[in-house]
C-alpha positions as CSV (number, residue, x, y, z in Angstrom):
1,X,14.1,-20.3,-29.2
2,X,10.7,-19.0,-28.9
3,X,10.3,-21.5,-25.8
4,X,12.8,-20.2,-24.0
5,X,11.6,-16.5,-24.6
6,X,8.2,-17.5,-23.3
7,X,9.5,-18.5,-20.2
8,X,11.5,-15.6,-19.9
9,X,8.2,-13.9,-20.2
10,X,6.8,-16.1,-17.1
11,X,9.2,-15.8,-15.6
12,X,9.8,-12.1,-15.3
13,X,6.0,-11.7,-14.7
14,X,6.4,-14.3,-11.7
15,X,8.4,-12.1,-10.4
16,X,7.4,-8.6,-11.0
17,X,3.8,-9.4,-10.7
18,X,4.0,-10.2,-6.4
19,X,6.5,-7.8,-6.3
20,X,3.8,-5.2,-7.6
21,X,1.0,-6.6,-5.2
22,X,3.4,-6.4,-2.2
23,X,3.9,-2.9,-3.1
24,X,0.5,-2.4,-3.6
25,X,-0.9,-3.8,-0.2
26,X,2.1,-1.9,1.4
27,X,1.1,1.4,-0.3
28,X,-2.3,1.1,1.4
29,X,-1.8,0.2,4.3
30,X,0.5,3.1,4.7
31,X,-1.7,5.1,3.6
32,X,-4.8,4.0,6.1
33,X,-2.7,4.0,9.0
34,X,-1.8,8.0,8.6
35,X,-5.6,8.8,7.9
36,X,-6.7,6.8,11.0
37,X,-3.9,8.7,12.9
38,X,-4.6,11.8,11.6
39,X,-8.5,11.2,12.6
40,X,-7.7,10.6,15.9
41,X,-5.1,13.3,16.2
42,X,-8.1,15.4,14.6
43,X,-10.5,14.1,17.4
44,X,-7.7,14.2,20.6
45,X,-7.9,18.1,19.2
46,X,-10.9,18.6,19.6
47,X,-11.6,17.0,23.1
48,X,-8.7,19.2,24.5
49,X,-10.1,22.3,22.8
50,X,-14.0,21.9,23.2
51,X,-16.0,24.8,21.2
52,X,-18.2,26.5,23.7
């Protein structure tokens, strides 16, 4: 019995463990892409509206 509970164990960490990674790595990247856009939405701004 305490066999098969271990592999429960490994086996639910085998799967949750990628599945939180995956989540992770999608997460940031997610979150890089709208800074970059908002930089060069921030940048595009200020080439149109130049402070004299």
């Amino acid at each position: 019995m305490l066999a098969v509970d271990g592999l429960a164990v490994i086996g639910t960490i085998g799967f949750f463990g990628p599945a939180a990674a995956l989540l992770a790595i999608v997460t940031v990247a997610v979150i890089r892409d709208r800074r970059l856009v908002a930089r060069d939405n921030e940048e595009a701004e200020q080439r149109e509206n130049p402070l004299d």
